[in-house]
C-alpha positions in Angstrom: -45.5 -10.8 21.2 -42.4 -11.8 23.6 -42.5 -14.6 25.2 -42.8 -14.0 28.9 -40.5 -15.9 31.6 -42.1 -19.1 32.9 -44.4 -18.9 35.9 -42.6 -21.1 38.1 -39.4 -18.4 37.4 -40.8 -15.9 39.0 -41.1 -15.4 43.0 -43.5 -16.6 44.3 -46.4 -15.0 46.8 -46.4 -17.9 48.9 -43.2 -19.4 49.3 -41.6 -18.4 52.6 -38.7 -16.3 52.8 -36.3 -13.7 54.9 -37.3 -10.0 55.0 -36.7 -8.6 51.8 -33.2 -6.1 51.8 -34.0 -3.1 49.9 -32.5 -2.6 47.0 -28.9 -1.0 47.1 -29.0 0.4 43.7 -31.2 1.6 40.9 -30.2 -1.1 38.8 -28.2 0.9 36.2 -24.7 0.7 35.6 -23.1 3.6 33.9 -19.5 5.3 33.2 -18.6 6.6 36.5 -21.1 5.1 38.8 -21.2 6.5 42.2 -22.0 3.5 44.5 -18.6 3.6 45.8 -19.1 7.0 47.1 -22.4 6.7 49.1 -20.5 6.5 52.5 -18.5 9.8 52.0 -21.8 11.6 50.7 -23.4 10.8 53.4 -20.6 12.2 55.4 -20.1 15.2 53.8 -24.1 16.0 54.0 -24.1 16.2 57.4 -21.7 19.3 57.3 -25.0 20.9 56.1 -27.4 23.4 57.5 -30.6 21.9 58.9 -32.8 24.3 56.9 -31.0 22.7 53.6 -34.2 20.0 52.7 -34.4 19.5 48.8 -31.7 17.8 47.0 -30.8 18.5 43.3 -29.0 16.6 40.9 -28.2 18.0 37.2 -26.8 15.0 36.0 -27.9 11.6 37.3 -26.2 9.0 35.5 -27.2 5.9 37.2 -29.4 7.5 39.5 -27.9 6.3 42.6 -27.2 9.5 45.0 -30.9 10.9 43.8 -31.4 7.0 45.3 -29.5 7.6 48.5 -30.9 11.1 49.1 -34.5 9.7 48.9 -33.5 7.7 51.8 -32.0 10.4 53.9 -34.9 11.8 56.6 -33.0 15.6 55.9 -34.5 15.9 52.5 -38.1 16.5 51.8 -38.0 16.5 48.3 -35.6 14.9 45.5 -34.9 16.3 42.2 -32.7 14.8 39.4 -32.2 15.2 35.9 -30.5 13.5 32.6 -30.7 14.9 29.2 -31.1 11.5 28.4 -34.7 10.4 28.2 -34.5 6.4 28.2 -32.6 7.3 31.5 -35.3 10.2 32.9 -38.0 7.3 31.9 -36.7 4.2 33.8 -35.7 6.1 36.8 -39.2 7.5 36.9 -40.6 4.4 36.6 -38.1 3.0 39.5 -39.3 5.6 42.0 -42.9 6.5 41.0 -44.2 3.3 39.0 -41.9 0.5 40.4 -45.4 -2.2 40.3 -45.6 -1.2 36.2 -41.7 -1.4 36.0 -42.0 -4.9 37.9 -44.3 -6.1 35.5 -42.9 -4.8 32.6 -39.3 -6.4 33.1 -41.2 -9.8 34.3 -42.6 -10.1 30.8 -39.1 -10.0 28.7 -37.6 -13.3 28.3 -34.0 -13.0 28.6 -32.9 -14.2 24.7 -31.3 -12.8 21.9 -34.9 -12.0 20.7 -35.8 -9.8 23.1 -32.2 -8.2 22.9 -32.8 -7.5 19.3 -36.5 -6.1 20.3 -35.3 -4.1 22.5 -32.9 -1.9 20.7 -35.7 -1.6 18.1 -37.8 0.2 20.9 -34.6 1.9 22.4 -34.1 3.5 18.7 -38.0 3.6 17.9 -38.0 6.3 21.4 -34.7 7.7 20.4 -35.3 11.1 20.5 -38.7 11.1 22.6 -39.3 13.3 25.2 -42.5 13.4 27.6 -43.0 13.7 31.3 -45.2 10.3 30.6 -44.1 7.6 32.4 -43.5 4.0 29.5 -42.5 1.1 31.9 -42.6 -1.2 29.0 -39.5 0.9 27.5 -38.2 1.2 30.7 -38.1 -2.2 31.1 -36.2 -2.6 27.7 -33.7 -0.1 28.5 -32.9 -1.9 31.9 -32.1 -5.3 29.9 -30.1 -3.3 27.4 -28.1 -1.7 29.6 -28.0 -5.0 31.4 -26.1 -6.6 28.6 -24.4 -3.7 27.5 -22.5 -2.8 30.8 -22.2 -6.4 32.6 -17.8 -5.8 32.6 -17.8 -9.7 33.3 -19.8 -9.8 36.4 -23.0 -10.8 34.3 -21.9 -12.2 30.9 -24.1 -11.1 28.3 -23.1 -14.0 26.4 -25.0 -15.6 29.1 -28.6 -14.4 28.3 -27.9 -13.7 24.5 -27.2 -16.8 23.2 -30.2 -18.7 25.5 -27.2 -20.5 27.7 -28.7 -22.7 30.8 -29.5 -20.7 33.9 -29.6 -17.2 31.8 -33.8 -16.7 33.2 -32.4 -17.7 36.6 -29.4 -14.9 36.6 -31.6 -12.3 35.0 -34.4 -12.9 37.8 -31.5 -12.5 40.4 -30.1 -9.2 38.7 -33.8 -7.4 39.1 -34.2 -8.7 42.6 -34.0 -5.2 44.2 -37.0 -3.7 41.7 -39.2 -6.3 43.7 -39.3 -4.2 46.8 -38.0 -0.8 45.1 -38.1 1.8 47.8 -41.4 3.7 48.6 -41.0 7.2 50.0 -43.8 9.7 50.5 -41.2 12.3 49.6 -41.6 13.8 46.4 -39.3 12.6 43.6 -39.5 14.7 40.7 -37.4 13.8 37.5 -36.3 15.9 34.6 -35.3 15.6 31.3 -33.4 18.5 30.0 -30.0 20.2 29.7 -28.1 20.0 33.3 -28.0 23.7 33.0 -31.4 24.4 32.9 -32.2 22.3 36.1 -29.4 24.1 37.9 -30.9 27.4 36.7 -34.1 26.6 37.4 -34.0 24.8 41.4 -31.5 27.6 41.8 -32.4 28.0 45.8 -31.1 28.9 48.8 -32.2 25.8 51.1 -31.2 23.5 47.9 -28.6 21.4 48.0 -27.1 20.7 44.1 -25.3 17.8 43.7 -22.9 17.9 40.3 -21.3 15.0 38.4 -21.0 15.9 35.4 -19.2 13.7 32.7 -15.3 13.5 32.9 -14.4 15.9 30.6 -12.5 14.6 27.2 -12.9 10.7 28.3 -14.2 8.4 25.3 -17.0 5.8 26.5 -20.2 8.4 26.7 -22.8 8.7 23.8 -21.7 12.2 23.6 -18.5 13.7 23.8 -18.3 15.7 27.0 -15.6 18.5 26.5 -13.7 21.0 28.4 -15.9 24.2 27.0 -18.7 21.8 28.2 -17.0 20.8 31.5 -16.3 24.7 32.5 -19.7 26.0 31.4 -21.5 23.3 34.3 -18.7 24.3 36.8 -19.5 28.1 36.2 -23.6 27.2 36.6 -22.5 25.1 39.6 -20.3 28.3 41.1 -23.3 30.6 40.5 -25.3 28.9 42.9 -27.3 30.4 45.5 -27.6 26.6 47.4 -25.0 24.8 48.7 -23.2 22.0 46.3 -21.2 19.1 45.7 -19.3 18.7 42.4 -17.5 15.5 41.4 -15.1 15.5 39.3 -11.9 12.6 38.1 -8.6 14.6 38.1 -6.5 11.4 36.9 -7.0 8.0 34.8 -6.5 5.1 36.6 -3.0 4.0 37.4 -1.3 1.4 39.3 -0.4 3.1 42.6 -1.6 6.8 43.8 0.5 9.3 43.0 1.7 11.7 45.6 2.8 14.7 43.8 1.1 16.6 40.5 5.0 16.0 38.8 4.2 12.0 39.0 0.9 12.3 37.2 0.9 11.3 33.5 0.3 14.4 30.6 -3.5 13.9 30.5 -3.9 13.7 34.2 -2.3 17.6 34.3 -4.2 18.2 31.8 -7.5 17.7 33.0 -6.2 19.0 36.2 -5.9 22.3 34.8 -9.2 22.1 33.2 -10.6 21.4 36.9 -8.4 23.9 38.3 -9.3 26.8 36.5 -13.0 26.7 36.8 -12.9 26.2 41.0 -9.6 28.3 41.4 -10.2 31.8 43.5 -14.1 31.0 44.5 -13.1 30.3 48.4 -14.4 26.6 48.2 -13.1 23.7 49.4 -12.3 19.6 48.1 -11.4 16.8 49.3 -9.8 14.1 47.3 -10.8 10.4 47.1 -9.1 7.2 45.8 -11.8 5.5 43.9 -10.2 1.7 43.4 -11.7 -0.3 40.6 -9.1 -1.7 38.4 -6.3 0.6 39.2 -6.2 3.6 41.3 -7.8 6.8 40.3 -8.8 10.0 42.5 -11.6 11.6 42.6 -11.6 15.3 44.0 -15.2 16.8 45.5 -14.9 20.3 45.2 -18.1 22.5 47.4 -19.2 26.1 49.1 -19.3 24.4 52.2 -16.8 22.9 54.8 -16.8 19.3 55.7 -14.7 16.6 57.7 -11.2 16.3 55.9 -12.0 19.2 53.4 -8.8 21.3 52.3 -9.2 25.3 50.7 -9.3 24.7 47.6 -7.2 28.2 46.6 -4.5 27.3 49.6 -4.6 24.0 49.6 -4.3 23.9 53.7 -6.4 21.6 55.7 -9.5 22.9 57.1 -9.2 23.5 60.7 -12.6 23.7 61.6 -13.0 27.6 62.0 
């Protein structure tokens, strides 16, 4: 059995302290997290109809929007999905078992031990799927992807090799599980292929929310390819809802780059992936400068007009007609 962190580690019911902030996050960190964009989504969401009040998400990656929407009063119910189950499992556990989830991560002592315990039990569930809710394994895929996607800010190296003050970080990093944040709106969580979920919440008062993988970019599990990329975009299109589809049209560079002729190869390339699933659909995008070591841009392609939003077949700026 793992040893579990010491008692005088964990917080403590009756020490004093401030009002707890609610977490900012679901904890995850992932390819292509969207915590940057949470300002601009909430901006472009109040574009919507009021009778829009259940928010879908195909592909959830960190979880974070599904996180945001939960928090917006407009949206009765919340719906996300990721074909990955150790993903589907922690993020149900976060939102509809965050006491278990608590517990769970409370009992893991952060050592190389329970690093290498962990990926037994990530591989052991590998290709599990159930609607059952498994904080323990939750709890184990939070700590890997804790070491795993750290970029610096946490050092792995850190908790792994048992360095002084590795309990004390850890406890910091899972601060925001302690008071996750309790909704009575429903939060329901899929795990199956993004296709299917758009298929099957495919509603007229349903706001869809699309971020797909970047198509032909190295660092996923799976490759995510252009066939792939197009056959989401033409689900997404075939909507009856309204949606939102995020999608990287360059790598990261140095400086933003004004015209398509100063883009690198790849850049045009996956431009003209983009461009000829959305092209000639009468919808409209916006791009965004996503900063995070180098400049990259970020176009956000829906059926619906919004503040700042461009036609997407013209290119002219939305006048607000």
């Amino acid at each position: 059995k793992l040893a579990t962190i010491p008692a005088h580690t964990a917080p403590s019911r009756h020490t004093p302290a401030s009002t707890p902030k609610k977490p900012s996050d679901t904890g995850l960190k992932v390819l292509g997290n969207k915590k940057w964009f949470l300002d601009n989504f909430e901006e472009i969401i109040q574009a919507l109809p009021n009778s829009v009040d259940t928010f879908v998400e195909s592909c959830t990656g960190s979880g974070i929007v599904a996180f945001e929407a939960c928090k917006q009063k407009r949206f009765k119910r919340i719906i996300t999905n990721d074909i990955y189950w150790h993903k589907s499992n922690y993020l149900r556990a976060f939102f509809l078992a965050s006491d278990a989830l608590k517990a769970a991560c409370l009992s893991l002592r952060p050592d190389r031990s329970t690093y290498d315990e962990a990926n037994k039990v990530i591989e052991k569930y590998k290709d599990y799927s159930t609607d059952e809710i498994l904080p323990d394994v939750a709890a184990r895929y939070l700590f890997i992807n804790y070491c795993n996607n750290s970029r610096g800010r946490l050092n792995p190296n850190n908790i792994l090799e048992g360095n002084e003050g590795a309990t004390e970080k850890y406890i910091k990093y899972l601060d925001s599980l302690w008071n996750s944040y309790r909704s009575g709106k429903k939060v329901i969580i899929h795990n199956e292929d993004a296709s299917v979920t758009i298929k099957k919440h495919n509603r007229k008062k349903h706001l869809l929310f699309v971020d797909p993988p970047y198509p032909e970019t190295k660092g996923y599990e799976n490759k995510f390819s252009s066939e792939n990329f197009g056959e989401i975009a033409k689900d997404t299109i075939a909507f009856n809802g309204y949606f939102i589809f995020c999608c990287r049209i360059t790598k990261k560079h140095g400086k933003i780059h004004e015209h398509d002729g100063a883009y690198g190869m790849d850049d045009l390339h996956i431009k003209h992936i983009i461009d000829n699933s959305f092209l000639g659909h009468g919808l409209y995008f916006r791009d965004y400068p996503y900063n995070k070591s180098g400049i990259a841009i970020e176009r956000v392609i829906t059926n619906f007009p919004f503040p700042g939003c461009s036609h997407y077949d013209t290119g002219q700026p939305w006048q607000g007609e």
